[in-house]
C-alpha positions in Angstrom: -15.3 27.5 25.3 -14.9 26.4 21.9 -16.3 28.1 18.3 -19.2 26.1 18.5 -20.2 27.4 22.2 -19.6 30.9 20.7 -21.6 30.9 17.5 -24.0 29.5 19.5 -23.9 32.7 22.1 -23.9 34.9 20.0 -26.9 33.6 18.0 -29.2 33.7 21.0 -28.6 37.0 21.9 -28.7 38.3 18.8 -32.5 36.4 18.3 -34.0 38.9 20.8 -32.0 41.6 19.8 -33.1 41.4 16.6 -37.0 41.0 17.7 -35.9 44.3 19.8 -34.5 46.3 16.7 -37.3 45.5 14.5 -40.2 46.7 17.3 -38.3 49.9 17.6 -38.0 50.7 14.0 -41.5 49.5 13.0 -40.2 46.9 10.7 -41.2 43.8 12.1 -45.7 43.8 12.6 -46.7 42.0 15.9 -47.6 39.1 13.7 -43.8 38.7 12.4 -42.4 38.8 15.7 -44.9 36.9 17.6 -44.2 34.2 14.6 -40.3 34.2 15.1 -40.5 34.2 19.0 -42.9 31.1 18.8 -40.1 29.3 16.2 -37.3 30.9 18.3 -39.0 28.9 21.5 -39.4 26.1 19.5 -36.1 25.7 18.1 -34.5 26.6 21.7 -37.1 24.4 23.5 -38.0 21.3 21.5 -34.4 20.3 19.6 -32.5 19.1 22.8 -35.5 16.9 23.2 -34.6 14.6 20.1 -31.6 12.7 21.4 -28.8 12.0 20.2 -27.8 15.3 18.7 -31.0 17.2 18.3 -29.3 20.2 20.9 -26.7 20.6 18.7 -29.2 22.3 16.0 -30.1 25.2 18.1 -27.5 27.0 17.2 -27.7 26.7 13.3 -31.2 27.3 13.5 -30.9 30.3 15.6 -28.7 31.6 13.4 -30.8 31.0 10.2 -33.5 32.7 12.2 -31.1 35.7 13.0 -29.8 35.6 9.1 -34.0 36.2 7.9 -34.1 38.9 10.8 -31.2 40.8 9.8 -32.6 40.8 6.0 -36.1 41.6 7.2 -35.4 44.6 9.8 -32.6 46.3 7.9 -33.7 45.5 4.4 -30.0 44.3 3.2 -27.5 42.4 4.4 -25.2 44.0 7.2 -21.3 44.2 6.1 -18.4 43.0 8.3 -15.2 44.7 8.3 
């Protein structure tokens, strides 16, 4: 399993995670994370369907999803290390 593979892991299951998180702590309204699981779906669902590389976008967009989530729920960017 290469980088790729991985960034790609970890972005979906930090997407529903982060849908979790923000449900929990009030952050995210039913509107927000009814709007970011249809985009999620659509993003996980309809991007394989454009050949010849369209599956190799769900992990970039995942992650730009996860990257708005992070700043929305937590109001700030998360530090590593």
């Amino acid at each position: 399993m290469g980088s790729p593979q991985i960034g790609q892991l970890i972005a979906v299951v930090a997407f529903p995670t982060l849908l979790l998180l923000g449900y929990i702590s009030e952050e995210l309204t039913p509107k927000w994370i009814a709007a970011f699981a249809i985009l999620g779906l659509a993003a996980w669902i309809g991007l394989p369907r454009f050949p010849p590389s369209g599956g190799y976008l769900v992990g970039p967009v995942l992650g730009i999803l996860d990257i708005v989530l992070v700043l929305m729920v937590f109001k700030r960017d998360i530090r590593i290390g």
